[in-house]
N, C-alpha and C positions, 0 to 999 in steps of 0.2 A: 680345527677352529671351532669353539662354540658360542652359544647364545650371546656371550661377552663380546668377542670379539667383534661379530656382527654388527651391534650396536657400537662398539669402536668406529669403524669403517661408516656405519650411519651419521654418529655425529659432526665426524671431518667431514663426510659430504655436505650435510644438513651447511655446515660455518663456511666452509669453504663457498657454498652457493649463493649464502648471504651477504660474503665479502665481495664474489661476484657482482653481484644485484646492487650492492651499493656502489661499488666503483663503475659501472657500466650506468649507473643514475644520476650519475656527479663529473660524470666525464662524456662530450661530444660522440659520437660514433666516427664521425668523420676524423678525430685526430688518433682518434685507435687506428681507421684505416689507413690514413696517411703513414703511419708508423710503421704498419704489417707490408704496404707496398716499398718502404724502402729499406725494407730487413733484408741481410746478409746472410745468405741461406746456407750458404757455407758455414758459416759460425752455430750459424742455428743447428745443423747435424752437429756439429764439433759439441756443442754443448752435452748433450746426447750420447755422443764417444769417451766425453770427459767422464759423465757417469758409469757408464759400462766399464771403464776402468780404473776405475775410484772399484770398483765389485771385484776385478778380475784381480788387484794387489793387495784385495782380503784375504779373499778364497789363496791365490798366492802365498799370503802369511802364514794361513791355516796349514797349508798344504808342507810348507816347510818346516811348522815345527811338527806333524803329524809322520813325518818321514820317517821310517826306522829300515831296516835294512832284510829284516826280518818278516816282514810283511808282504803282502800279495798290493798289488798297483791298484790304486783306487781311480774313478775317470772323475777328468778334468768338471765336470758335472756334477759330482758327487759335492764338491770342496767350493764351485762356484753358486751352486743354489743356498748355502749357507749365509752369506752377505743380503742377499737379496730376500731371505725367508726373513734375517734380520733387520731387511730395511720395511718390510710389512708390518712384523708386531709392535717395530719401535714408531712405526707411524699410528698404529691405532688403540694405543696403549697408555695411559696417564704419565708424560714423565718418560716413557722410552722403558717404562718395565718390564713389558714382553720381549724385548731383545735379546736377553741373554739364555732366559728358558728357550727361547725357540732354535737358539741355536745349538742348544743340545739336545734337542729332538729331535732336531735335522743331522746331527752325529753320529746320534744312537742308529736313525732310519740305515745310517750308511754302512753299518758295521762297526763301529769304536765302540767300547764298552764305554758305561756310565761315567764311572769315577775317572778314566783315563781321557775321556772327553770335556768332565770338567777340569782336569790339570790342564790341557791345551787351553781352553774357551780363558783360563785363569793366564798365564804363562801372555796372551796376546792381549788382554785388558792390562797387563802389567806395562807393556813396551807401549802400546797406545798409551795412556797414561802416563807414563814420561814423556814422550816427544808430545802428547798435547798438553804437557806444564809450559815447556820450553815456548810453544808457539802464546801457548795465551800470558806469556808473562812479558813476550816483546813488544804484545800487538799494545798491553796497559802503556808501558814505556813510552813507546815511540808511535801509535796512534791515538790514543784514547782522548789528547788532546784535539782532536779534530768533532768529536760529539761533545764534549764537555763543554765547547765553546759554544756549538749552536744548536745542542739537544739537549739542556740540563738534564729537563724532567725524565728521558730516556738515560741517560748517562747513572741516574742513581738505580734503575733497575739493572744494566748492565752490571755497575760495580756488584751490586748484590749476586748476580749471577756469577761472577768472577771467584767472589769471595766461596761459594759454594763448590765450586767446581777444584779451589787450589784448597779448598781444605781437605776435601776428599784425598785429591793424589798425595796430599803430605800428609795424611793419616798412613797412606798407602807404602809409599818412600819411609815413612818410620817404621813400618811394620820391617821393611826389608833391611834396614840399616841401623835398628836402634828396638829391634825385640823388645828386649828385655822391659825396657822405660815404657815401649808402648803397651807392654803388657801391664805396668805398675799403674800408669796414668790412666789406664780403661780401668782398673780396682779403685782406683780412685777416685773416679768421679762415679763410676758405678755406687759405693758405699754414700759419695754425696748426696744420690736421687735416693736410695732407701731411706733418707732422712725425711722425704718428704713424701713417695710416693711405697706403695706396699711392696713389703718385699719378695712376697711370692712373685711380683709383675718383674722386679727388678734382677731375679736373681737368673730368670729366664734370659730375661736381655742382655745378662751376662755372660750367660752358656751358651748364645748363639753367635755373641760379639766374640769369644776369647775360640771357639772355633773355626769362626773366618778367620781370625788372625793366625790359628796356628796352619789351616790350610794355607793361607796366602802364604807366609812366609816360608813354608815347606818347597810351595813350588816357584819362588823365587830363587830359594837357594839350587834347586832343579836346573833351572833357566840361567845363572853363572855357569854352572859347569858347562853346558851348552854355547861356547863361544861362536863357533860358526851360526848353528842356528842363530843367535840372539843378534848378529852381525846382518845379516842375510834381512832377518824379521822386521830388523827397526831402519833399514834402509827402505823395504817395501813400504811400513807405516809412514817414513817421511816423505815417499813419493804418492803415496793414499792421498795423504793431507793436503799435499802442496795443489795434487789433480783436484779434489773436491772442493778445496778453498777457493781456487780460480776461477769456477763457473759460473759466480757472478760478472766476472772481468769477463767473459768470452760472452753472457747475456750481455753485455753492453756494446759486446763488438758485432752482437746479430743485429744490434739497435743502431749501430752506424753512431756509436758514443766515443767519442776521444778520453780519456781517462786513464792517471796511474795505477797501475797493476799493484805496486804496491798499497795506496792508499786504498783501492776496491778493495782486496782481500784481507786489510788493515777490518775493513768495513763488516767486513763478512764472518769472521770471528767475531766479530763484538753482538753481531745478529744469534750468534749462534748461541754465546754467554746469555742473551735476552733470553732464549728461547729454551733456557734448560729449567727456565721457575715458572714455566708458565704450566700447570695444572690441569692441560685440556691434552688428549690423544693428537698428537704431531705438534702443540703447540698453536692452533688452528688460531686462528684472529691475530695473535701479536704478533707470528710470520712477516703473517702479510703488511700489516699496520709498520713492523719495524722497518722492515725492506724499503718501502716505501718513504718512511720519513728520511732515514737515513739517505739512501740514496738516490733523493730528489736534488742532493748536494753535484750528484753530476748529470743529471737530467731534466732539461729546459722545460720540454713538453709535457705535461700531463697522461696524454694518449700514448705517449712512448714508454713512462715508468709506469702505468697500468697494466701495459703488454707487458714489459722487462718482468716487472713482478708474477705475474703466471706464469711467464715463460721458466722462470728460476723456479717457480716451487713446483711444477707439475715436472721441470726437469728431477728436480731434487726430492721430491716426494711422492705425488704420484705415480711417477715411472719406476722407482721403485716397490712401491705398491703393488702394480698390475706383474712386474717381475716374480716379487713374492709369491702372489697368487700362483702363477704357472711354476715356482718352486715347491712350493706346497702341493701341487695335485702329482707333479711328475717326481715322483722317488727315483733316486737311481736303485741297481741290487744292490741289496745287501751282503760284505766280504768282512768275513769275521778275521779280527785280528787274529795274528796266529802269536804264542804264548813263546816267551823267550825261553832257550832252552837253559 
């Protein structure tokens, strides 16, 4: 971690304090405490187990498509401090940028070589990536009417985050299923921007875009031949999703809230779509602000959805956070892959 990152983790505190400070100024003490005496303490750990295993069917993912036969057994440690190292840089990072480098420094630390570590970290963005098209294109369907009716003004930054996120994965899904076009259609509008901007800039932007495309779709084509794996990987991601989706639902069940599970995690995605445009390390302020507006829809009290709301993010950020931390200082050894004969 350096100087940057510091000031990452500074500025989430710095926001996070101030959201504090205002919600704790605009809200009674007395209905926060009425709210904390009749929490579900049972749910409140559960919330807590939900995250530690939302970690454990990463590290699980990783582990399964790292497997070779020919290798020496890497510990359960090695494969689960990688989720958590990436739940630290994606929390103090603009945008969730540090996630992915950090997860292949924590590869590397393990023994994976470079390259062969980013085909894996590549091979499981892939499979997350389709099963989170599928989730966020049911939740537009069949929730999205529930904010469009009585959150306009949130519902057009949603749509905008939707719109950002499904163009990514179907940049992504064309790379793997239509090469060739995707390759014509990035020379294409590549030669477009030369018309307008310099082409030294653009011819760059070229050579890095038609590079990612030719790694991504190398190790796509990798990841078909791998049936079990790829069977194994996107069942762990659907039960990832479905764990981390729901622990809004289980914060409401610590809140002693009656409410559909479906509609919560309808809810909870759409939070999530807000939260990928917002331009601050973890998304700090619109989090909290979304969480809130949105799910005042099943919480009467004030003092209960002030709790609900920390309770959620310090589960869902924080806790991974200080996880991080302790993945970060404690390395496992280092086991050098051993070379196919």
């Amino acid at each position: 971690m350096n100087k940057k990152h510091l000031w990452g983790i500074l500025i989430v505190l710095a926001i996070s304090a101030f959201v504090l400070y205002t919600d704790l100024k605009t809200t009674p003490i007395h209905e926060i405490q009425k709210a904390a005496q009749g929490m579900n303490w049972f749910a409140f750990v559960l919330v807590f187990a939900l995250m530690l295993l939302s970690y454990i069917c990463e590290a699980a993912i990783l582990a399964t498509l790292a497997k070779r036969k020919d290798e020496p057994k890497r510990s359960k440690w090695s494969f689960f401090r990688i989720p958590i190292i990436q739940a630290l840089f994606n929390a103090i990072t603009p945008m969730s940028t540090g996630g992915q480098p950090s997860q292949l420094a924590a590869m590397v630390q393990m023994g994976i070589e470079g390259g062969r570590a980013t085909s894996l970290l590549l091979m499981k963005f892939i499979i997350y990536q389709v099963v989170v098209l599928f989730a966020y294109v049911l939740t537009i369907i069949f929730g999205f009417h529930m904010v469009a009716t009585k959150f306009s003004a949130l519902a057009i930054f949603i749509v905008i985050g939707f719109i950002i996120h499904i163009s990514s994965i179907l940049f992504l899904l064309a790379i793997m299923f239509a090469y060739n076009w995707t390759k014509n259609t990035t020379n294409f509008f590549m030669n477009l921007l030369a018309k307008f901007i310099k082409k030294e800039r653009v011819e760059k932007w070229r050579s890095a875009t038609m590079e990612k495309i030719e790694t991504f779709y190398s190790e796509s084509q990798k990841l078909k031949k791998e049936k079990k794996k790829l069977l194994v990987s996107t069942f762990l991601t659907v039960l990832q999703l479905l764990i981390f989706y729901s622990i809004p639902y289980v914060v409401l069940m610590a809140l002693n809230v009656n409410a559909s599970w479906l509609a919560v995690t309808q809810m909870n995605i759409m939070i999530i779509m807000f939260m990928a445009i917002i331009p601050i390390p973890g998304a700090s302020g619109g989090a909290e602000y979304s969480f809130q507006t949105l799910f005042a829809t099943f919480v009467s009290s004030h003092g209960a959805l002030v709790l609900g709301m920390f309770l959620w993010r310090f589960a869902t950020y924080f806790f991974g956070m200080i996880l991080g931390i302790f993945g970060w200082i404690f390395k496992p050894k280092k086991i050098s892959s051993r070379k196919n004969n």
